[in-house]
Structures are given as structure tokens and as C-alpha cells.
ROZA-193933 format. One line per 2 residues: number of its first residue (from 1); their letters; for each residue x negated, y, z negated of N, C-alpha, C. Coordinates in Angstrom, 1 decimal, m for minus. Layout:
BEGIN
NUM	a	X:Y:Z:X:Y:Z:X:Y:Z  ... .
END
This chain:
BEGIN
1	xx	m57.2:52.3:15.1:m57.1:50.9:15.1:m55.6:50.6:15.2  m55.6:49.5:16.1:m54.2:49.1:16.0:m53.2:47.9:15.7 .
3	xx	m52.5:47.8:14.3:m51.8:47.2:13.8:m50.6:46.3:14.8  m50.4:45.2:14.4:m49.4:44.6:15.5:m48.9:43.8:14.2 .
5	xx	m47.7:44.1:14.2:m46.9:43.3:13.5:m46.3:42.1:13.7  m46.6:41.1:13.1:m46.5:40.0:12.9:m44.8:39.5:12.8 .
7	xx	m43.6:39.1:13.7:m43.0:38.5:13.0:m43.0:37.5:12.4  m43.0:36.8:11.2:m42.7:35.5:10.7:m41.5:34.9:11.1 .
9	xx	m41.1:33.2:11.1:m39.7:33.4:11.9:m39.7:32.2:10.5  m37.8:32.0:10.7:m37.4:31.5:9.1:m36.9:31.8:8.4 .
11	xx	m35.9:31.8:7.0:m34.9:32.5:6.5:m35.4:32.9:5.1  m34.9:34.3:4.2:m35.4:34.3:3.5:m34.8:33.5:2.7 .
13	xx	m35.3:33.7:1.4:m34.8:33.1:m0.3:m33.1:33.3:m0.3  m32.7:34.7:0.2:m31.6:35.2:m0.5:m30.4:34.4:0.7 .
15	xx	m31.1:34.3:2.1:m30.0:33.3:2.8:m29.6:32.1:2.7  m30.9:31.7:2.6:m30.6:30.0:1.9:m29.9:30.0:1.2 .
17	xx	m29.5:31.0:m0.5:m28.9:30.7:m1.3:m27.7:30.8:m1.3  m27.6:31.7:m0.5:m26.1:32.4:m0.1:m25.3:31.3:1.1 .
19	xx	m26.1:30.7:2.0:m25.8:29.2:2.7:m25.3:28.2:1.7  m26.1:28.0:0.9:m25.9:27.0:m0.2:m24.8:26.7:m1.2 .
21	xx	m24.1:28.2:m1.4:m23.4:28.1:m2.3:m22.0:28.4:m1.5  m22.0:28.6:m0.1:m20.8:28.6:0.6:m20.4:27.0:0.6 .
23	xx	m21.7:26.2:1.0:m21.4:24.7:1.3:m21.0:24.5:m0.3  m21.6:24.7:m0.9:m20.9:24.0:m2.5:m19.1:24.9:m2.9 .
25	xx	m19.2:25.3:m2.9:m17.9:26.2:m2.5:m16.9:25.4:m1.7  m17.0:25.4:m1.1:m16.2:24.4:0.4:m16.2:22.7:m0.2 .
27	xx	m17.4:22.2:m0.4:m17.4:20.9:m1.0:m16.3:20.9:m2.4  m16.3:21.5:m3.0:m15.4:21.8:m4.3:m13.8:22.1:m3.8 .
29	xx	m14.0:22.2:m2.7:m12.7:23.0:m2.8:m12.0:21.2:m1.7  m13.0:21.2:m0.6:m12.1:20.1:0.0:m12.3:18.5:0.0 .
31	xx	m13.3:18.4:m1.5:m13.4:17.0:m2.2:m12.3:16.3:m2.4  m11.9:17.0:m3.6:m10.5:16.0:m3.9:m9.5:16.0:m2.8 .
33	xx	m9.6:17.0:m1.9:m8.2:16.8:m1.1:m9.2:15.3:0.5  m10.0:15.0:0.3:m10.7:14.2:0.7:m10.5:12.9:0.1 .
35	xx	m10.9:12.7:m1.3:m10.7:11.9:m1.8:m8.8:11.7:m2.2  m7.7:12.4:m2.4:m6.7:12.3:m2.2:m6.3:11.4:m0.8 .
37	xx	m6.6:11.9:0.2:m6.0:11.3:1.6:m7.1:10.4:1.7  m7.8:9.6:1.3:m8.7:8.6:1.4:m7.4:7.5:1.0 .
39	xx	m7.4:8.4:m0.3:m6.1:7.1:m1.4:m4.9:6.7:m0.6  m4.5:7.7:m0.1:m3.5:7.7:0.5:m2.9:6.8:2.0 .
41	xx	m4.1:6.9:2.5:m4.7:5.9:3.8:m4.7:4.2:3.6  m5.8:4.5:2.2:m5.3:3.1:1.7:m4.2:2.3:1.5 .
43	xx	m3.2:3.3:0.7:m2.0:2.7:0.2:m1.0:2.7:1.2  m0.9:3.3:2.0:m0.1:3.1:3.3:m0.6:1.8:4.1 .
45	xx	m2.3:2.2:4.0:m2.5:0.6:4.6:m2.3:m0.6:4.2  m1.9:m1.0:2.6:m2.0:m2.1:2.3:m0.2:m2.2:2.3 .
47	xx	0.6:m1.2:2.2:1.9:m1.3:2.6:2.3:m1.7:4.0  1.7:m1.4:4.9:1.6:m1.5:6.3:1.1:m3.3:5.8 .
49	xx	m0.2:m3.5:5.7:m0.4:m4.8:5.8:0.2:m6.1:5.1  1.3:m5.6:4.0:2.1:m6.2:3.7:3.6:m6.1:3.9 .
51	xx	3.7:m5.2:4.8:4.6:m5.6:5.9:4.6:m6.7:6.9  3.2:m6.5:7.2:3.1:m7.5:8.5:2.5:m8.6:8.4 .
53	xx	2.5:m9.2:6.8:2.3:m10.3:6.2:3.7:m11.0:6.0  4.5:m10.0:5.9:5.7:m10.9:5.0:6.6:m10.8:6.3 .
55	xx	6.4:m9.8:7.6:6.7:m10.5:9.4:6.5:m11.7:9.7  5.0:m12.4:9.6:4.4:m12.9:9.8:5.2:m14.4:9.0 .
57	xx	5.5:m14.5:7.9:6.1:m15.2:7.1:7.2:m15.6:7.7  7.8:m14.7:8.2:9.5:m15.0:8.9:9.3:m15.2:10.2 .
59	xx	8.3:m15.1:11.0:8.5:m15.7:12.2:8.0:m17.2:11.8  6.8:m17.7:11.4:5.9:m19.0:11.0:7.5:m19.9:10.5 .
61	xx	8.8:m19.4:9.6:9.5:m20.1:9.2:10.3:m20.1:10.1  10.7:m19.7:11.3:11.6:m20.0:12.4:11.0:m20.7:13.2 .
63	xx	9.6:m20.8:13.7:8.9:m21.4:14.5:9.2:m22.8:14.0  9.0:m22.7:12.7:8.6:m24.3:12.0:10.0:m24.7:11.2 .
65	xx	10.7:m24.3:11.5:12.1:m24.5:11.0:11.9:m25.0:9.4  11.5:m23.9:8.7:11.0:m24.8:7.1:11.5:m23.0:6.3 .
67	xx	11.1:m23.7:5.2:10.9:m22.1:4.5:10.0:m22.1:3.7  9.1:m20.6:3.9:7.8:m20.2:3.4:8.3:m18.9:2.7 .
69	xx	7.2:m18.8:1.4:7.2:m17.6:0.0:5.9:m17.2:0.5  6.2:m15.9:m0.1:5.4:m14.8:0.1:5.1:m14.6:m1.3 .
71	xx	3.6:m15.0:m1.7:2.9:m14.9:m3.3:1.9:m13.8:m3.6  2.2:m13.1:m4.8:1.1:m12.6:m5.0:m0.2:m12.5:m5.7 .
73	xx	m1.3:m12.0:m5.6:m2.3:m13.2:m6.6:m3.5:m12.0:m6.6  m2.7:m11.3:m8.0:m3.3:m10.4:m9.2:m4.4:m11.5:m9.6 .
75	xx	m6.1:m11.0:m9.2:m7.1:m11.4:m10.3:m7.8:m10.5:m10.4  m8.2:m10.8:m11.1:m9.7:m9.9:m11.6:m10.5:m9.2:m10.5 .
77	xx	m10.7:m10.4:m9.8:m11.7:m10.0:m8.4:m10.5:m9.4:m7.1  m9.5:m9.7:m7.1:m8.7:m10.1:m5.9:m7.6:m9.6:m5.9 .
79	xx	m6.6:m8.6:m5.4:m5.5:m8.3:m5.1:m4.9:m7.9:m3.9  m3.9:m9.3:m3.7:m3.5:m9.0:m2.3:m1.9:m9.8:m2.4 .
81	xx	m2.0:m10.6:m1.5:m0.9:m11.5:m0.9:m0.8:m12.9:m0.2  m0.1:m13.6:m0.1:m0.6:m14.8:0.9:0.5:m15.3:1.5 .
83	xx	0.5:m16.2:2.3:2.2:m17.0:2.5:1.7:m18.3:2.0  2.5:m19.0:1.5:2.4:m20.3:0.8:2.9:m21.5:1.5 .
85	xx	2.4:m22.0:2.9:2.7:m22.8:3.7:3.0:m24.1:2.9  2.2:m24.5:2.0:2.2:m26.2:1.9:3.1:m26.0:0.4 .
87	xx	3.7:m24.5:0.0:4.8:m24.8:m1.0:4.4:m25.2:m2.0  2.9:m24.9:m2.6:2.3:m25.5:m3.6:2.1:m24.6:m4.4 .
89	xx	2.5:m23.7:m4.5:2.3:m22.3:m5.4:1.2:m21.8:m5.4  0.3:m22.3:m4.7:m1.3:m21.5:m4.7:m1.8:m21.2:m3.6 .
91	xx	m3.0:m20.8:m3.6:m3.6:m19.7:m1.8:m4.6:m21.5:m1.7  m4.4:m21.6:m0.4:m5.4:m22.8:0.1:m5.6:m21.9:1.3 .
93	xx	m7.1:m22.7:2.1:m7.8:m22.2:3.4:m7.0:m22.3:4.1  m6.5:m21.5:4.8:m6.0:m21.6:5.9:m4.9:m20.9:6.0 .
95	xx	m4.3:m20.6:4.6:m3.2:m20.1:4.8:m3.0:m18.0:5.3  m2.0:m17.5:5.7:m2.7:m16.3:6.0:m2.5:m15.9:4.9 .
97	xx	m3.4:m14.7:4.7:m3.6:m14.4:3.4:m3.8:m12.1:3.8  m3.4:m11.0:2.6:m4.6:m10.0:2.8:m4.4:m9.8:1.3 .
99	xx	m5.8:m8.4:1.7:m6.3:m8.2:0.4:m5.5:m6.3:0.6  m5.7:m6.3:m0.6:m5.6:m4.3:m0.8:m6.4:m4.4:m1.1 .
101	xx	m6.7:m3.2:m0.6:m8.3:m2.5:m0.9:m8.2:m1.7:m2.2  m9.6:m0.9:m2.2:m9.7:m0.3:m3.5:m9.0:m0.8:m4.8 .
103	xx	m7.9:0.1:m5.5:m7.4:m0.4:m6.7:m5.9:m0.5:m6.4  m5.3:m0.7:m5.3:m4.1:m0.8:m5.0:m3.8:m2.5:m5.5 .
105	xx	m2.6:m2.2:m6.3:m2.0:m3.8:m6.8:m0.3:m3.6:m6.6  0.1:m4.9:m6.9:1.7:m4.7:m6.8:2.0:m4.5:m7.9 .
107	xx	2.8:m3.6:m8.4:3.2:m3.2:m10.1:4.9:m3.2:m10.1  5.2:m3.5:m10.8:7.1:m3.2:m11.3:7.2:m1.8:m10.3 .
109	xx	8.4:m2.5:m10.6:9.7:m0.7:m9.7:9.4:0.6:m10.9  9.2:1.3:m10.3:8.6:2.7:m10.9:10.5:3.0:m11.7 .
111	xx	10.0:3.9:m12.7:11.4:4.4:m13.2:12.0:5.3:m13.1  11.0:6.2:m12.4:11.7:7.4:m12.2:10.9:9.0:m13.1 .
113	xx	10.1:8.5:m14.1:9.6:9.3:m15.3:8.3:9.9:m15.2  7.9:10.7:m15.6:6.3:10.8:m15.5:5.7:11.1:m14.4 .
115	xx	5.0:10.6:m13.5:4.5:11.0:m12.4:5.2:9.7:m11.4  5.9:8.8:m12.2:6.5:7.8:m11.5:8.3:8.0:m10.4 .
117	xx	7.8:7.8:m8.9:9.2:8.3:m8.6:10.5:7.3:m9.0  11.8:7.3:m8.5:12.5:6.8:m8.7:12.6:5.8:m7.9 .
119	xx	13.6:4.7:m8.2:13.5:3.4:m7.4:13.8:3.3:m5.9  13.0:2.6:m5.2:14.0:2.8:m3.7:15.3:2.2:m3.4 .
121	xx	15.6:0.9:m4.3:16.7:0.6:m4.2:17.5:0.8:m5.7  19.0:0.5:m5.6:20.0:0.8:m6.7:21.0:2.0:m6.1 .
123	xx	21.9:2.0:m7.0:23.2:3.0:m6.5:22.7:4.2:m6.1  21.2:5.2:m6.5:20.5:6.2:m6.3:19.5:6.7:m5.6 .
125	xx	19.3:4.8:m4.8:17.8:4.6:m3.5:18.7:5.3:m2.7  17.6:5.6:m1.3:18.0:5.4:m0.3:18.5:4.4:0.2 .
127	xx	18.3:2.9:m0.4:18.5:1.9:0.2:19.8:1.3:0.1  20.7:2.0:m0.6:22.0:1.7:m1.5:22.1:0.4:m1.5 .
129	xx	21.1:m0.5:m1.8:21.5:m1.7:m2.3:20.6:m2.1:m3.5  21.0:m3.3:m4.4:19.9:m3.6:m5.6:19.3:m5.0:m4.9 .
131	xx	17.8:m4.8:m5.3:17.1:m5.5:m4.8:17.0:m6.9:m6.0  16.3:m8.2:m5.2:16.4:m9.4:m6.2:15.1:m9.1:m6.6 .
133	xx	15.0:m9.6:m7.6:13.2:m10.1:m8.4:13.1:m11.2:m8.1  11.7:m12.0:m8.2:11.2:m12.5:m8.3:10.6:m12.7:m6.7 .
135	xx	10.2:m14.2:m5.6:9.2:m14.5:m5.2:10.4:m14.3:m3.6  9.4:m13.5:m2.8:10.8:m13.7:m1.4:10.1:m15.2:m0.5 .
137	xx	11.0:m15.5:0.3:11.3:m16.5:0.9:11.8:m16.0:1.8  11.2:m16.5:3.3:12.6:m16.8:4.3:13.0:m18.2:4.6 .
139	xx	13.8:m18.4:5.0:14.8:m19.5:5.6:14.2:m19.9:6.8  14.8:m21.2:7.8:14.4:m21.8:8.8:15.3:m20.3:9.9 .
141	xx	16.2:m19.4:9.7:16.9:m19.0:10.1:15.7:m17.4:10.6  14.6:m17.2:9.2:14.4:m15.9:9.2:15.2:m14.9:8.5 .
143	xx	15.7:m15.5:7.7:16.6:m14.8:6.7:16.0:m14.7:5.1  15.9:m13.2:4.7:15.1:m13.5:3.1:16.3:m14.4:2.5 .
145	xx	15.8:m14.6:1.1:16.3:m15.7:0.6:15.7:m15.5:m0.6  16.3:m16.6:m1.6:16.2:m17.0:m3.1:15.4:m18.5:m3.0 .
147	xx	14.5:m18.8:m3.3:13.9:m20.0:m3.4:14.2:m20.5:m4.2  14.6:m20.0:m5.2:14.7:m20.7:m6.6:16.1:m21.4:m6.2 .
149	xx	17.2:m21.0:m5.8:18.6:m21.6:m5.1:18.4:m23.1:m4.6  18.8:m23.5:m4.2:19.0:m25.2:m3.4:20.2:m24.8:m2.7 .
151	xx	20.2:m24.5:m1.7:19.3:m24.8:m0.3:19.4:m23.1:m0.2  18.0:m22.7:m0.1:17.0:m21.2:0.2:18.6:m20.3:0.9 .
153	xx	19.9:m20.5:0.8:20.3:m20.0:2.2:21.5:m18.9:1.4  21.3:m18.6:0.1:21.7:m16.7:m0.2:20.7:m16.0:0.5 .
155	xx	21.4:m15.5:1.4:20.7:m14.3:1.5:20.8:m12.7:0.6  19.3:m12.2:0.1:18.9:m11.6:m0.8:18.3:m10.2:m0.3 .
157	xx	18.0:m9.4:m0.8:16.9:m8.4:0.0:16.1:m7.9:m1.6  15.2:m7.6:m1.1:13.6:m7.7:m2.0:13.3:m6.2:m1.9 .
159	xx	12.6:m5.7:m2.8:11.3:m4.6:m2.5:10.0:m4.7:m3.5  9.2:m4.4:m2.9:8.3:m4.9:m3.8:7.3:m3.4:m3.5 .
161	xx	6.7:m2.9:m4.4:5.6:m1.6:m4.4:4.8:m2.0:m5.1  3.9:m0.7:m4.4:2.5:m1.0:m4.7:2.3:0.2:m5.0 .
163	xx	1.5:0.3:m5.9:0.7:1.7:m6.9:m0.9:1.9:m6.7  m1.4:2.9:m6.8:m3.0:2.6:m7.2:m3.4:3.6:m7.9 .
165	xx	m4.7:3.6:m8.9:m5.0:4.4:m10.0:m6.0:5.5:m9.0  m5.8:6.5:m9.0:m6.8:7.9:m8.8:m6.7:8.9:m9.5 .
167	xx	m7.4:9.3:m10.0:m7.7:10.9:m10.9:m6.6:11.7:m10.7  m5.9:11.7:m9.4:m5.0:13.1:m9.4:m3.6:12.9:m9.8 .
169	xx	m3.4:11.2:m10.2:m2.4:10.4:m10.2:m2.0:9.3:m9.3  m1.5:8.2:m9.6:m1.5:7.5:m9.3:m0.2:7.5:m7.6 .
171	xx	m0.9:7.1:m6.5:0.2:6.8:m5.2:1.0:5.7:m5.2  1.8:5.9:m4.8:3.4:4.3:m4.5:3.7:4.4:m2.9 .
173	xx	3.6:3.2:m2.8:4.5:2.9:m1.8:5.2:1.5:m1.8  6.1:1.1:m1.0:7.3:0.3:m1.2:7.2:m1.0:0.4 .
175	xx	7.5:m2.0:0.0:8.2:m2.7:1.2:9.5:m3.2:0.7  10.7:m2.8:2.2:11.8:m3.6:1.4:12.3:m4.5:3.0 .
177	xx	13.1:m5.8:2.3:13.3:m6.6:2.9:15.1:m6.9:2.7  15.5:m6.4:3.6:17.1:m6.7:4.0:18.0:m8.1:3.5 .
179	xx	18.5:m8.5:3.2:19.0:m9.7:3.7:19.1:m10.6:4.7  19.2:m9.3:5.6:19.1:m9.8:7.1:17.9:m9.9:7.6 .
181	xx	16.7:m9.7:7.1:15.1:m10.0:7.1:14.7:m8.9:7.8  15.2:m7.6:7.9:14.4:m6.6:8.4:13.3:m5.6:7.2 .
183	xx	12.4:m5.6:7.9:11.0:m5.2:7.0:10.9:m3.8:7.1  10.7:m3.2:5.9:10.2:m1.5:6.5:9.1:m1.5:5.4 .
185	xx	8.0:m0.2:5.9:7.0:0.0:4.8:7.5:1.6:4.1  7.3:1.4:3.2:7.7:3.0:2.6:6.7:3.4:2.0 .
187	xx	6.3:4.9:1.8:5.7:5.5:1.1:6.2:7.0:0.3  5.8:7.6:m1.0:6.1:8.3:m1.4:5.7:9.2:m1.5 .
189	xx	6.1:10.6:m1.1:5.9:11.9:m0.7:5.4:13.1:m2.3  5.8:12.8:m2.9:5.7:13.1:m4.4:7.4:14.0:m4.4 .
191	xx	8.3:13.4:m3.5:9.5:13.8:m4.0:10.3:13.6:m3.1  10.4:12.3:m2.3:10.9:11.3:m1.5:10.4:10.3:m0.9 .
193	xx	11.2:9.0:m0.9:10.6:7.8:0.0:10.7:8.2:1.6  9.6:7.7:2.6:9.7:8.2:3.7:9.0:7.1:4.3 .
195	x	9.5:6.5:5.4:9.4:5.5:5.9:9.2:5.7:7.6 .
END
């Protein structure tokens, strides 16, 4: 009599498992560096997009020979930016406005300590200048400025950063704004500003 062997086609028990724990392996190993450069994407983006918010600011004030602030508007639900066309201190329809995404907000100038880098501007930035606080402004000129002054026309230079909270530690990035109204976005390398 004669036997004819059957092959069965399919994997056994011991390949699946051994499949399984390569992909869990691999997932473990290139999650967080996933979720890292997700963060990272973000925060360049909302530095990028508040660059080209606070461009956008200084051309609208040359066009319109006026001067427009650049506000920020930390809420609960909402963190972003806006330009303040009608000079009323608040966001109305119409005005351009963005948002950061995820947990990215604007926070104080880092000090230097902790996981925090050092400032971009001051005698030890790259920027070798000290930056003004409070709200930027350009001029009918396109020049930053001091709003709070009568008549907007010190010219000032600004930086303003942005942080966001993730598990591996929190990312910074920077916009700074010249006197002379030139815009750069910066971001931090975990051991230089790099623009």
C-alpha cells in the first residue's frame, strides 16, 4: 500500500512566535524615537508658523501704513497666536490667527538649568543682543517696535519660545525678531540653537 504524504501549507506555532516577538522588539525599540520626532515636527512647526504669522504682521503694517501686535492667547482649549488688527487687545473673526498643535505653548525664556537650554538672546546667545518683553509690534515702516512707547518708533528686537511637555522631556524652539524686523525660527538641538 501506498502512503503519499500530505503537505500541509502554513506556519508552525514556534514561527509565529518568533515573528511576533521580533515585531514587538522593533516596536519597543523604535516607538519613542517615533513619538520623539513626531514632538519635534510639531514644535518646529508651530515655530515655523509663528514666524510666518508675525511676517505676515509686518507686511499687513506696511501695506496699511498703521501698526499691528502680535498676541498671544494661552486658554484652556486654545494655544496659539493672532495679529490684532482693530488694536483691541482681543482675537475677532477675521483677524489672522494660528494654533500650536498638540501641547506646544509659549513659555518664558528657558534659564539655562535642568533640561532647560540657555537663552538665545543676552551677552551669551548667539544673538548677542537682549531681547525686549512684553507684546511685539511693527511700525507703518515694518520695523519691530515697543507699543507701549508713543509713537511705536524704538525700534526693539523680541524672542519669544515655545516649549512642549513629552515624556522624554520637554522640546524648545525660539522666534527672534531684529530691530530691523528680520524673523528667524530657531530650534534646539539638546546642545545648541540652530536655525
Amino acid at each position: 500500500m501506498k502512503v503519499s504524504k500530505i503537505r500541509l501549507r502554513g506556519f508552525s506555532m514556534v514561527e509565529v512566535v518568533i515573528v511576533v516577538t521580533v515585531v514587538l522588539i522593533l516596536g519597543a525599540v523604535a516607538i519613542p524615537n517615533i513619538v520623539t520626532a513626531t514632538a519635534n515636527v510639531r514644535l518646529r512647526g508651530a515655530a515655523s508658523d509663528l514666524s510666518g504669522l508675525m511676517q505676515s504682521a509686518r507686511l499687513v503694517a506696511v501695506k496699511n501704513n498703521a501698526t499691528y501686535t502680535v498676541l498671544f492667547n494661552p486658554t484652556s482649549t486654545l494655544s496659539g497666536a493672532y495679529v490684532d488688527l482693530n488694536n483691541n487687545g482681543s482675537f475677532d473673526a477675521g483677524e489672522p490667527m494660528i494654533q500650536f498643535g498638540g501641547s506646544v505653548a509659549q513659555v518664558a525664556a528657558p534659564n539655562g538649568s535642568g533640561n532647560s537650554p540657555s537663552a538665545l538672546d543676552g551677552g551669551s546667545g548667539p544673538l548677542g543682543w537682549t531681547a525686549t518683553s512684553g507684546n511685539l509690534s511693527f511700525n507703518p515702516r515694518g520695523l519691530s517696535c515697543d507699543v507701549t512707547k508713543t509713537p511705536c518708533g524704538t525700534n526693539v528686537g523680541y524672542v519669544f519660545y515655545l516649549s512642549d511637555n513629552r515624556p522624554s522631556g520637554g522640546g524648545w524652539a525660539a522666534v527672534s525678531i531684529t530691530a530691523a524686523g528680520r524673523i528667524k525660527a530657531w530650534t534646539w538641538s539638546g546642545s545648541a540653537w540652530i536655525n
